[in-house]
BATOR-210945 format. One record per residue (C-alpha): x, y, z; residue in three letters. Coordinates in steps of 0.05 Angstrom, whole numbers, plus 32768, in hexadecimal, padded with zeros to 4 digits. Example, Ala and Ser with C-alpha at 12.3 -4.5 7.8 and 13.67 -1.06 7.14 Angstrom:
% residues 2
80F67FA6809CALA
81117FEB808FSER
//
This chain:
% residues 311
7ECE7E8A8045UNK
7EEE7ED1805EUNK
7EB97EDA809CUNK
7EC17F27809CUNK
7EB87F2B8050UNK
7E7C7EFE8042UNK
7E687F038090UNK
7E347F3180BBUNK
7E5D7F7480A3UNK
7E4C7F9C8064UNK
7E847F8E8031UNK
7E757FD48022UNK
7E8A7FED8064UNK
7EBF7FBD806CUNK
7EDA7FD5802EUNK
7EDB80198042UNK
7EFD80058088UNK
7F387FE4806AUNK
7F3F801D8037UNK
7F3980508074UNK
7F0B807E804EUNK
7EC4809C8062UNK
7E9680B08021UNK
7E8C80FA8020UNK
7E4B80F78029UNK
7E5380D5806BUNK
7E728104808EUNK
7E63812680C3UNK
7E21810880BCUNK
7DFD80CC80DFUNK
7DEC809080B6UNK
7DA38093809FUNK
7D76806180BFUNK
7D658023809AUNK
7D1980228083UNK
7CEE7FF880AAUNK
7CF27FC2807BUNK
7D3B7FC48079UNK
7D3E7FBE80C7UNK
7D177F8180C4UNK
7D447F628089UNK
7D7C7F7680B5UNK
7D627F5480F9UNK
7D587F1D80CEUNK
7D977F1080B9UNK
7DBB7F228102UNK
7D8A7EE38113UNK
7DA67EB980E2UNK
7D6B7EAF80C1UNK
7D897EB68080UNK
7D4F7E9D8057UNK
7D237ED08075UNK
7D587F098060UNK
7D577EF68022UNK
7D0D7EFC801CUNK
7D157F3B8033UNK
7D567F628017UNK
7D327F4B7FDAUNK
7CF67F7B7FEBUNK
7D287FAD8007UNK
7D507FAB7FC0UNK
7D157FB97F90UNK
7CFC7FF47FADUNK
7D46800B7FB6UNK
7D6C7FF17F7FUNK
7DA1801E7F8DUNK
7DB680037FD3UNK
7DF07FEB7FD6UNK
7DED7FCF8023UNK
7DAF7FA78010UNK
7DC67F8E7FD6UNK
7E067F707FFFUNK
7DDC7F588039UNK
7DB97F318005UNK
7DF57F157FE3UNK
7E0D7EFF802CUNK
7DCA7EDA803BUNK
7DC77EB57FFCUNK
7E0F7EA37FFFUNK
7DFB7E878043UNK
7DC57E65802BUNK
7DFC7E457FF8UNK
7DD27E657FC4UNK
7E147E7F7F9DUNK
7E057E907F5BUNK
7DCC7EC17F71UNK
7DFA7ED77FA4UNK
7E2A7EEF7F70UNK
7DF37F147F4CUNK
7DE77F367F90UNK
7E2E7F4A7F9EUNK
7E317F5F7F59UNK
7DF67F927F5DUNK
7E0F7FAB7FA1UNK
7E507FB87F71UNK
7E2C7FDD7F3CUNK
7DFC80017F75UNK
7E3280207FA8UNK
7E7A80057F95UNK
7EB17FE67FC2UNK
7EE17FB97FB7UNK
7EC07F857FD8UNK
7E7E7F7A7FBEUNK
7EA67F6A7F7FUNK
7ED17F437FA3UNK
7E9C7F207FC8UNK
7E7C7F0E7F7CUNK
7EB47EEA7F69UNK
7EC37EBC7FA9UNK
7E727EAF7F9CUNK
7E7D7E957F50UNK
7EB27E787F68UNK
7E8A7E477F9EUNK
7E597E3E7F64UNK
7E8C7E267F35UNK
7E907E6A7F0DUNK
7ED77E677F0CUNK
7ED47E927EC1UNK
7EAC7EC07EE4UNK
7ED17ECA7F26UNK
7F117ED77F01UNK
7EF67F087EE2UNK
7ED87F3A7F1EUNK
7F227F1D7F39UNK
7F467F427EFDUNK
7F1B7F797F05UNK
7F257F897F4BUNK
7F747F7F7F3CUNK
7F727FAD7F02UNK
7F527FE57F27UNK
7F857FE17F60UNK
7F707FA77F91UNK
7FAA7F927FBFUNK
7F9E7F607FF2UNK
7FC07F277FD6UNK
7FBD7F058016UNK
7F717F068014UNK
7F6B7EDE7FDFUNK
7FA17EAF7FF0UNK
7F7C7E96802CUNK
7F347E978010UNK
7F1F7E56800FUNK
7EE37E6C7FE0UNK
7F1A7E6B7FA9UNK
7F407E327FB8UNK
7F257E157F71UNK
7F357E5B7F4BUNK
7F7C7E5E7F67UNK
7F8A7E1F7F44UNK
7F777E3A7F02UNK
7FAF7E517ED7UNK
7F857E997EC2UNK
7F8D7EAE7F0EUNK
7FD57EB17F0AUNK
7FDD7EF57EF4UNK
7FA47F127F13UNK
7FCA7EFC7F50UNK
80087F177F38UNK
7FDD7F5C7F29UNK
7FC57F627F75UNK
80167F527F8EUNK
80277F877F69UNK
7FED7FBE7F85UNK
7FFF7FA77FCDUNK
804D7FAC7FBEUNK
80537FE37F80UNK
809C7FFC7F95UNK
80B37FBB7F8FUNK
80A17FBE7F42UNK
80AC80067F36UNK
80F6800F7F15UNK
810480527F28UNK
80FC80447F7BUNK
812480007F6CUNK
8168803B7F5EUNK
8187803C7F9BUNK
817D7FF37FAAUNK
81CE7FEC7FABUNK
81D4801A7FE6UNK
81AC7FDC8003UNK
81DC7FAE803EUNK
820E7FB38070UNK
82447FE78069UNK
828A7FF6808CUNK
828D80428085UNK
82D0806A807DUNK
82E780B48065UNK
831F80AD8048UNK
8351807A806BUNK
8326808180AAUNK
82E0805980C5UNK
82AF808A80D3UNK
8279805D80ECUNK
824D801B80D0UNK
8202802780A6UNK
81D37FF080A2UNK
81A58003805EUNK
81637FD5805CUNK
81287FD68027UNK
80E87FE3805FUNK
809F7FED8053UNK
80947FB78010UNK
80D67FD57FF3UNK
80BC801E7FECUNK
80EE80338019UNK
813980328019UNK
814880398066UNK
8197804B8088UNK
819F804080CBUNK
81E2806580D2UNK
8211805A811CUNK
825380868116UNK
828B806E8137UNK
829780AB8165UNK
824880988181UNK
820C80B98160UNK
81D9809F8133UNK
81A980B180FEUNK
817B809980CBUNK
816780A78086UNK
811980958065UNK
8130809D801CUNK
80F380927FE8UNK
80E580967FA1UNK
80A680C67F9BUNK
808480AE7F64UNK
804E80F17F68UNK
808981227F5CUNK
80BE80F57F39UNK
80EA80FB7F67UNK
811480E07F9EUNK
810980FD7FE3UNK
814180E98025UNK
812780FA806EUNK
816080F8809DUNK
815E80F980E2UNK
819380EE8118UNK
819980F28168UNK
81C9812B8168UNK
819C81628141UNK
815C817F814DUNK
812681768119UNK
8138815280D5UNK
81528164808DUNK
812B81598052UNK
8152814A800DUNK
812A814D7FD0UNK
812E814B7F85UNK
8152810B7F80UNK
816180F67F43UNK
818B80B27F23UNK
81BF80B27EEDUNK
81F7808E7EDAUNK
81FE80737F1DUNK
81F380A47F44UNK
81B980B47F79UNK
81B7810B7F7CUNK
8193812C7FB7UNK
819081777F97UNK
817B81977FCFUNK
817181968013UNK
817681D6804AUNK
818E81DC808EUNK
819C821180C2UNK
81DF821D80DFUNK
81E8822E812EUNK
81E882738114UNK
81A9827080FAUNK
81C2827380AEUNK
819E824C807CUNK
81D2821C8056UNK
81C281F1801BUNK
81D281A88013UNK
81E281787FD8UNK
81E8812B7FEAUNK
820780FA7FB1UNK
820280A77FB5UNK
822E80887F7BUNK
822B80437F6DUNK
8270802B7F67UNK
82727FE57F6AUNK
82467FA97F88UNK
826F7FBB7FC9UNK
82787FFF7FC8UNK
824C80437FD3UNK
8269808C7FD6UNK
823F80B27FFEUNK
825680FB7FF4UNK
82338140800FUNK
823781838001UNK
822481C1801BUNK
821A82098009UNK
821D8248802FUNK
820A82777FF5UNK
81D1825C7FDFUNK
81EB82277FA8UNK
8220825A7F8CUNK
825C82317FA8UNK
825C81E67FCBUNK
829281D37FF9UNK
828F818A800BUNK
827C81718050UNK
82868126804EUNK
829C80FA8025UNK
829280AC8038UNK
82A380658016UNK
826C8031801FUNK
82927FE98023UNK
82627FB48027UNK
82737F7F8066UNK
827B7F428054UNK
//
């Protein structure tokens, strides 16, 4: 059993923790005070008295059928009480009353102690299909030790690895993947420094850590947006103030294409910026920028830098 799922908390507020989310009409109001009946049900269950609490959330439930905080106190007392099926029934209306992830989730672990494994597979696929992902959850439940083993909860697993890890899957931020290792960096005949590129933050981004040879450093966060189909480079480095922001990245034919990015010169001129990665060869990157001064009429290059991959 998960202790801070099927525990003393609310799987409706614990739900809403972990998804870091307040319901609208929460706030800026104070949570309204349970009825007296509630308060009893509640003290009750804080006591451990779990047979009690069921009496009561019972009470509390048909005069409110629509509260959800009842309905999962009850589910949590009869699970207690290893009264599982009826405390699947009880996360199932606390579900249906107020939502959450983990009433439903809570419903399944409880078929699943009953021997439900049909039915806990199901409120499993469920929760995966509407965007579950806490995969690690359910690999340490030991409510669902007997589902794991059944072959039908293999790709519900495989559903909620893919919410908690979606770049991994996504094709389009997978593009720049080959700009991924450990480079020697020259222009031309001559090293211009080293760039260690890593795949950070469940592969969504595609991170340089660039150290020129001459000293200085810099970064670069460089992203597949999925919201404007694009790809997006942040770069940052120890010898300039503030950051510059590339944007509409797009792939083809081998090539990674930052369109645009601006800057301002020590004059205070605004200058454009193009930025090019070509994927040459399993050891090999060109890295090769461009600037404008005329607002994209003409480009003039500004570096132009062979990727060889140390081996």
């Amino acid at each position: 059993m998960h202790p801070f799922v099927r525990g003393t908390f609310s799987a409706t507020i614990m739900s809403l923790a972990l998804a870091g989310a307040v319901p609208l009409s929460a706030q800026g109001a104070p949570p309204a005070a349970p009825s007296p009946l509630q308060a009893r049900a509640d003290t009750a269950f804080a006591r451990h008295d779990y047979a009690g609490a069921v009496t009561l959330y019972r009470q509390v439930a048909a005069q409110s059928p629509a509260n959800g905080a009842a309905w999962n106190r009850l589910g949590a007392a009869y699970y207690q009480l290893g009264r599982f099926p009826e405390a699947a029934d009880a996360y199932q209306h606390a579900y249906h009353a107020a939502g959450g992830p983990f009433a439903l989730y809570n419903a399944a672990a409880s078929y699943a102690r009953a021997g439900q494994r049909a039915a806990a597979i199901a409120d499993l696929d469920s929760l995966a299909r509407s965007g579950f992902a806490l995969p690690k959850l359910l690999e340490g439940d030991s409510d669902l030790v007997a589902v794991r083993a059944d072959p039908a909860f293999a790709p519900v697993m495989a559903t909620i690895q893919r919410n908690a890890t979606p770049c991994a899957s996504e094709p389009k931020a997978r593009q720049l993947d080959f700009w991924v290792g450990e480079w020697d960096v020259t222009s031309g005949p001559q090293p211009v420094g080293t760039s260690s590129v890593q795949l950070i933050l469940g592969s969504c981004v595609v991170f340089e850590n660039w150290t020129g040879r001459l000293g200085g450093t810099g970064k670069s966060f460089n992203v597949y947006n999925a919201a404007t189909d694009e790809w997006q480079q942040y770069w940052v480095a120890d010898r300039q103030q503030g950051a510059t922001l590339y944007t509409q990245g797009v792939y083809q034919d081998g090539r990674l294409f930052y369109r645009h990015a601006e800057f301002k010169g020590p004059d205070g001129k605004t200058w454009l910026r193009r930025l090019s990665f070509y994927n040459i060869d399993h050891d090999h990157v060109r890295q090769f920028s461009e600037r404008s001064g005329d607002g994209g009429a003409t480009w003039t290059t500004e570096y132009d830098f062979l990727y060889t991959r140390k081996h």
